[in-house]
C-alpha positions in Angstrom: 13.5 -6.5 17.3 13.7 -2.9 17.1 12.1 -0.4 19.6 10.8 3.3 18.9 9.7 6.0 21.5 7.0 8.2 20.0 7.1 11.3 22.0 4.7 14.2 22.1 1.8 12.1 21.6 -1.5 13.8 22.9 -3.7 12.7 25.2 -6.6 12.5 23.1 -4.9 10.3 20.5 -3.4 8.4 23.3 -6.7 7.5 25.1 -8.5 6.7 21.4 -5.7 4.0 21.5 -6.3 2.8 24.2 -10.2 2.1 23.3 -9.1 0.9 19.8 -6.7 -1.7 21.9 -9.8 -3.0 24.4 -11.9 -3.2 21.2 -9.5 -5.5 19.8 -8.6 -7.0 23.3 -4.6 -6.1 22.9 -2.4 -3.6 24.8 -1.9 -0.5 23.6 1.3 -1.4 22.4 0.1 -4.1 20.5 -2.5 -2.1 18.9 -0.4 0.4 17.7 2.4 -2.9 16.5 -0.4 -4.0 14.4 -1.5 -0.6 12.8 2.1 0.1 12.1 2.3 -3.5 10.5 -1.2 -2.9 8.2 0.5 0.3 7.4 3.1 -0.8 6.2 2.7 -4.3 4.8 3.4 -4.5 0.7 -0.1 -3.5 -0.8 -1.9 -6.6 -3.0 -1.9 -5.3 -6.8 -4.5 -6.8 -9.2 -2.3 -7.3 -12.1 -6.3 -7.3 -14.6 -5.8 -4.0 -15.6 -2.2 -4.9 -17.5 -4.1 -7.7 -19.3 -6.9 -5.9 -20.3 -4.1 -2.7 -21.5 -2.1 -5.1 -23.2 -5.1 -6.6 -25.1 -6.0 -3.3 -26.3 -2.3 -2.6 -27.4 -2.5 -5.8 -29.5 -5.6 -5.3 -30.9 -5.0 -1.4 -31.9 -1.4 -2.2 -33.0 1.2 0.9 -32.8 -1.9 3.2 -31.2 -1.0 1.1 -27.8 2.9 0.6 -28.3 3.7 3.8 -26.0 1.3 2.6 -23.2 2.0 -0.7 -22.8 5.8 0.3 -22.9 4.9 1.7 -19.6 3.4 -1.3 -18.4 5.6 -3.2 -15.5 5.9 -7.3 -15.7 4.0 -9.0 -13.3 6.8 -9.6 -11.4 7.8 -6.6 -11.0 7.8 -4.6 -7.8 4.2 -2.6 -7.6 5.9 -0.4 -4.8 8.0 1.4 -7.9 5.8 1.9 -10.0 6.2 5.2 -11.7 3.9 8.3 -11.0 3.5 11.3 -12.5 2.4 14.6 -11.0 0.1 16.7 -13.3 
């Protein structure tokens, strides 16, 4: 297991931890192991919006070629999905 020191931390943020932790009935340093694991866990993708792309593509023909072209397999990795900044 690895460890990490978090410094400069104020006291405000380190006393709402500290309520967060007795709300949840953990030590601080479990609190903040479990928001670090919710932040960083693999988010849950709903894969419904390819289908219903990929129907529209099939029933338009060529008009939804370029779209679904764009559209990762389900088994793809949702993490790398591609973004584009307008």
């Amino acid at each position: 297991m690895a460890t990490i020191t978090v410094r400069q931390l104020s006291d405000e943020t380190h006393a709402r931890l500290r309520l967060r932790a007795a709300e949840h009935g953990r030590s601080v340093e479990a609190e903040v192991r479990a928001i670090l694991d919710a932040a960083t866990e693999a988010p849950r993708v709903d894969f419904a919006w390819r289908d219903r792309i990929l129907a529209l593509g099939e029933k338009y023909g060529d008009a939804g070629t370029e779209l679904a072209s764009l559209i990762p397999p389900r088994d793809s990795d949702a993490r790398r999905l591609p973004f584009v900044d307008y």
